[in-house]
C-alpha positions in Angstrom: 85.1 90.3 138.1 85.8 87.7 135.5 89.7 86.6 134.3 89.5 89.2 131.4 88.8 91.8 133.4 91.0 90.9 135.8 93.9 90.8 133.3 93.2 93.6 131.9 93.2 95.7 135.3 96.5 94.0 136.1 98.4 95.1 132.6 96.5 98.6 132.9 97.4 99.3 136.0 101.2 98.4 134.9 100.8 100.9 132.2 99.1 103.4 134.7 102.3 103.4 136.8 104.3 104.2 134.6 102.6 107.1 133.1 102.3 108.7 136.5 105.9 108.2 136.8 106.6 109.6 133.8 104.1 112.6 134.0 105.6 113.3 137.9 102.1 114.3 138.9 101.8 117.6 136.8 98.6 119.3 135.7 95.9 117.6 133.3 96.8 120.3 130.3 97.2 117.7 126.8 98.9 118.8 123.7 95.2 117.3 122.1 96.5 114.2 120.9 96.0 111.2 122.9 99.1 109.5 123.7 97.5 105.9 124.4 97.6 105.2 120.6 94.0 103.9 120.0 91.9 106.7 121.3 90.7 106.9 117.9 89.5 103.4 117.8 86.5 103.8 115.2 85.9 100.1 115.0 85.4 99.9 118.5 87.2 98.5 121.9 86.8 98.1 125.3 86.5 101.6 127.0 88.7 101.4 130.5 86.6 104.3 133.1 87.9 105.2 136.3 86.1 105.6 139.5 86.8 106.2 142.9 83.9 104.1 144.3 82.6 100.5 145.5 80.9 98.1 143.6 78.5 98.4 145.7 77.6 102.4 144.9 75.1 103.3 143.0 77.6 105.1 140.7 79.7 101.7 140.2 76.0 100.2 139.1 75.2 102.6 136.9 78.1 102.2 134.7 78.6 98.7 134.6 75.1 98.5 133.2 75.9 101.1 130.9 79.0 99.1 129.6 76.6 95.9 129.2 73.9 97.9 127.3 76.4 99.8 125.1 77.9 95.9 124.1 74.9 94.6 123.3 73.5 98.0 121.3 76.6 98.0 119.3 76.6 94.4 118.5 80.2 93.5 120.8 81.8 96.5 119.0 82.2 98.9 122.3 82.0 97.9 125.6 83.0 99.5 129.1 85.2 97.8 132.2 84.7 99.9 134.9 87.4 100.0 137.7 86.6 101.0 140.9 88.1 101.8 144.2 90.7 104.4 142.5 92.3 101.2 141.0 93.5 103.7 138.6 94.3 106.5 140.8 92.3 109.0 142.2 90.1 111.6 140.2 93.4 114.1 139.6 95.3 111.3 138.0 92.8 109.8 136.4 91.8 113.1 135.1 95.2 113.6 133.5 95.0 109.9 132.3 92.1 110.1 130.1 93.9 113.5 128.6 96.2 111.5 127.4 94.7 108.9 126.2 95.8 105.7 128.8 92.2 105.7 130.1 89.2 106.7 128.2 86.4 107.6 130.9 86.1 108.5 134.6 83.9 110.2 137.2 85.3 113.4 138.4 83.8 116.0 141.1 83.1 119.3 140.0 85.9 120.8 142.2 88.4 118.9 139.3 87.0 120.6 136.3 87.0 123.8 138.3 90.9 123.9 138.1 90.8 123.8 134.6 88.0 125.8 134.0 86.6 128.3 136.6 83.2 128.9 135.0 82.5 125.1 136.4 82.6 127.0 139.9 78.8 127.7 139.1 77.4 124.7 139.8 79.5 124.2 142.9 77.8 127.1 144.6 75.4 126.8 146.8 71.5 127.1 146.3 72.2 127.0 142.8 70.0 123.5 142.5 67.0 123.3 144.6 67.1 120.0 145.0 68.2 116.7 143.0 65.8 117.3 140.5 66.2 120.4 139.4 70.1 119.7 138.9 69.8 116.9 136.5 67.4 118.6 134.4 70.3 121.6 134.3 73.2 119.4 133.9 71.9 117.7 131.0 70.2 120.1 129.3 72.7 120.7 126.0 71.3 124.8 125.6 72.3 125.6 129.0 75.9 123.1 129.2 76.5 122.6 125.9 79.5 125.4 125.5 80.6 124.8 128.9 81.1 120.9 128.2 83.3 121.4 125.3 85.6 123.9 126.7 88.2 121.6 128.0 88.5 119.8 124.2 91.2 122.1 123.1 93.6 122.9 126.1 93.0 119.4 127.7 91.5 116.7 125.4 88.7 116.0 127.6 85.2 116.4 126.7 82.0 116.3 129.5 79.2 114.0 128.3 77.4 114.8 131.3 76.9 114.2 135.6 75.6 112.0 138.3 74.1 113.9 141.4 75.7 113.5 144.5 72.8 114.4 146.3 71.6 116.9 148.4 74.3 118.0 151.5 73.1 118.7 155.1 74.9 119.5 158.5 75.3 116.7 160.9 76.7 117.8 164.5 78.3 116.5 167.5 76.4 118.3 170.0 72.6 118.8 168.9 70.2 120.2 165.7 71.0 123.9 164.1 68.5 126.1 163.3 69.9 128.9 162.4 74.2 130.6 161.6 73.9 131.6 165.5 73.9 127.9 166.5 77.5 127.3 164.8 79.1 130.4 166.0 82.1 128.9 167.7 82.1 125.2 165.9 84.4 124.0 163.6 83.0 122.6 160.7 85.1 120.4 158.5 84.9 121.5 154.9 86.8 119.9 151.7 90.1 122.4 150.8 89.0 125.3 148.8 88.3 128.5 149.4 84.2 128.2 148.2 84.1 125.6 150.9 85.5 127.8 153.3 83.3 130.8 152.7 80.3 128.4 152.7 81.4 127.3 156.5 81.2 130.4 157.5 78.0 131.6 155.9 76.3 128.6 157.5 78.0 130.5 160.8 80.7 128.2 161.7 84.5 128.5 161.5 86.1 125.7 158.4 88.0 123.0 159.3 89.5 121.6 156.0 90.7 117.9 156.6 90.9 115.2 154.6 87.4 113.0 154.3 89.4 110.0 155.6 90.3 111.8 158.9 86.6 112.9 159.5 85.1 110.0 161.7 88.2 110.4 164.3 88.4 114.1 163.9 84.4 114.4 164.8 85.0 111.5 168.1 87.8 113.8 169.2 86.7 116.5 169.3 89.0 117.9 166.3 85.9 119.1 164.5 82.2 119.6 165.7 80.0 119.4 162.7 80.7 117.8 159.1 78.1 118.8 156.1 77.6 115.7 153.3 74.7 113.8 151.8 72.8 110.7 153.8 74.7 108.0 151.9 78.0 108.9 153.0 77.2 109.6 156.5 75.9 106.3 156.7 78.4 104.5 154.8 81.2 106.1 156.5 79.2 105.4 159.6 79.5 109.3 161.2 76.0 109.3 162.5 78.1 107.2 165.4 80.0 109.7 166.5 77.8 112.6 165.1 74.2 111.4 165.7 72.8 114.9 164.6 71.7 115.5 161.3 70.0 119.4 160.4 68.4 119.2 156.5 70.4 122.5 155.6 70.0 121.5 152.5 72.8 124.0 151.3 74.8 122.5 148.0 73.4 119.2 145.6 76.8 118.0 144.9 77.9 117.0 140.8 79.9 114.4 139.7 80.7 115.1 136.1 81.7 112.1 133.4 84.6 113.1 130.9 86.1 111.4 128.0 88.6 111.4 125.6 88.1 114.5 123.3 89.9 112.0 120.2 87.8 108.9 121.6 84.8 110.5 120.5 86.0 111.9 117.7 86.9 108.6 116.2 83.5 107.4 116.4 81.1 107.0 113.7 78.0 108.7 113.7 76.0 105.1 114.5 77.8 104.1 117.6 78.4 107.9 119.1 74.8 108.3 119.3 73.9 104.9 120.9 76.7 106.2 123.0 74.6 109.1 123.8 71.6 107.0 123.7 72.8 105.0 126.6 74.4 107.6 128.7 71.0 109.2 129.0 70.0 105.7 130.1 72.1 105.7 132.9 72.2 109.0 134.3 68.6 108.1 134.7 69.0 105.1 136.5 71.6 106.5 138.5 69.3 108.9 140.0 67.0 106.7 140.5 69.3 104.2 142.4 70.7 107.6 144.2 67.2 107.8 145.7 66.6 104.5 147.1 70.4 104.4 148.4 69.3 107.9 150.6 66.3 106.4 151.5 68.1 103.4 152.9 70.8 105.1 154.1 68.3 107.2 156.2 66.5 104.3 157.8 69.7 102.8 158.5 71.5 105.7 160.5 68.2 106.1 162.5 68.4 102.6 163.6 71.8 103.3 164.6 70.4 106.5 166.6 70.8 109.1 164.5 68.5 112.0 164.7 67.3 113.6 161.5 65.9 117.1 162.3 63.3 119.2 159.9 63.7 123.1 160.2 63.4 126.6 158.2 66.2 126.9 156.6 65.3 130.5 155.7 68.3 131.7 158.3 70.6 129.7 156.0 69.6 130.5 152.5 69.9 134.3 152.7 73.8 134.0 153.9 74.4 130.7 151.8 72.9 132.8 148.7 75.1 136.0 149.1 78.0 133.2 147.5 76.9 133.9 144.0 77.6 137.8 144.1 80.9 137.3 145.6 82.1 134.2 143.4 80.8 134.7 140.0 83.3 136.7 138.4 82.3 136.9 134.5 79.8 137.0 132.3 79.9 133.3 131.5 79.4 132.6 134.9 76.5 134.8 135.5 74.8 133.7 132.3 75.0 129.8 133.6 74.1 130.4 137.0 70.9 132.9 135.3 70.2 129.9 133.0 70.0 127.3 136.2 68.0 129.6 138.3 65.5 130.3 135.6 64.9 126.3 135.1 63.6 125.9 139.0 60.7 128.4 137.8 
């Protein structure tokens, strides 16, 4: 990180604190107008995103190669920091600080954008994506997210540009492969807090554990929880395949990361530099993927070195239950008409 940066992060992070302290933690709602003054900034400026993740993730690549390329498209007129490891806070406060204008961009799970909107449930379910592929070519496809991006513009300042996958999510386990709900009966399986996550722990047959993702590698050695359900990267990175060396391809969610903006940001752009924007952003959700997919690869290798066993099966015992989700948790005719749209682009 070179002294720029570095003094930059220091005064923003200043700034940041006292914004939070003054906001006292409450919801990500905006009155539309960004209150960090040069939101607006046609001529251009360094855009400040937030993430919650290494330098080393494929996520934290992505972007920084993004801010280069958008610098150099745009002649030295925009250009991105990115700042990772929450420096800024995690994804609920960095979500309210790009509403208001004190940060511009960040990475945000769907879960977030499901608070202020619901219809972004739909691509939380699961069996919605088939697989990685299928769920980019949904989540930036403008006919199908195009309304559904721009919802938040109004009530909250924020607008989607688009998502990075967080890849396909399996069971790992304690005790042994799963091959079908009957095998969890009786496990607790540690879920994130909502209550979709819950219901999809117990269509998979197991009783939900929520805990916090921190908690996870001591709660599965002691016995707290039995199984855990994530993608390979994490489960290697986190190193749980120590303590839970079996991994069933359930396959059951392809988790979504979503990147938002500044509503007035944008709108402060000229016509030029919004689409190299654009231009660029396709770019890098591109080579996200792409770095996604060695990162699983390697992550995969890596786990089975440590022992880990990765085991193959029909997961036609899963599907039916795990599918049953969208009848009970699409509740409008938004909903249904996304989650019809996504379906109908893995034919």
């Amino acid at each position: 990180m070179n002294r720029r940066k570095t003094l930059s992060m220091v005064a923003l992070v200043s700034a940041t604190a006292l914004v939070l302290a003054a906001c006292g933690g409450g919801d990500a709602e905006g009155d539309g107008e960004a209150a960090g003054g040069d939101a607006a900034a046609e001529g251009g400026k360094t855009l400040r995103l937030a993430l919650n993740q290494t330098e080393e993730h494929p996520s934290f690549i992505a972007l920084d190669n993004w801010g280069q390329r958008l610098e150099e498209a745009t002649d030295g007129r925009w250009s991105i920091d990115v700042y990772p490891n929450e420096t800024l806070g995690a994804q609920q406060e960095a979500l309210h600080l790009v509403s208001d204008g004190t940060v511009d961009l960040a990475i945000v799970s769907g879960t977030q954008l499901e608070n202020l909107n619901e219809d972004f449930l739909v691509f939380n379910l699961p069996k919605v994506f088939d697989d990685v592929e299928h769920q980019m070519s949904v989540i930036n496809d403008q006919s199908i997210v195009g309304d559904l991006y721009s919802s938040l513009e109004e009530s909250n300042n924020l607008t989607v540009l688009g998502g990075f996958t967080q890849g396909a999510r399996s069971v790992y386990t304690t005790f042994g492969p799963i091959e079908s709900p009957e095998d969890m009966a009786g496990k607790k399986l540690r879920v994130q807090e909502s209550e979709l996550h819950i219901a999809m722990a117990e269509a998979l047959g197991a009783s939900a554990t929520p805990m916090a993702f921190g908690e996870l590698y001591t709660g599965l050695q002691s016995g707290v929880v039995d199984a855990a359900e994530n993608n390979e990267v994490s489960y290697w990175t986190q190193k749980h395949y120590e303590v839970a060396p079996h991994w069933t391809y359930t396959k059951h969610l392809v988790g979504l990361d979503y990147l938002i903006v500044n509503s007035d940001l944008l709108a402060g752009m000229s016509e030029e530099d919004r689409a190299i924007l654009d231009e660029e952003w396709t770019a890098t959700y591109e080579e996200h993927t792409e770095l996604w997919n060695t990162a699983t690869e390697e992550a995969i290798a890596n786990a089975k070195a440590g022992g880990a066993e990765f085991h193959e099966i029909d997961t036609a015992a899963f599907d039916e239950a795990l599918g049953a989700l969208a009848d009970e948790f699409i509740s409008n005719e938004n909903q249904q008409a996304l989650y019809d749209a996504a379906r109908a682009a893995a034919n």
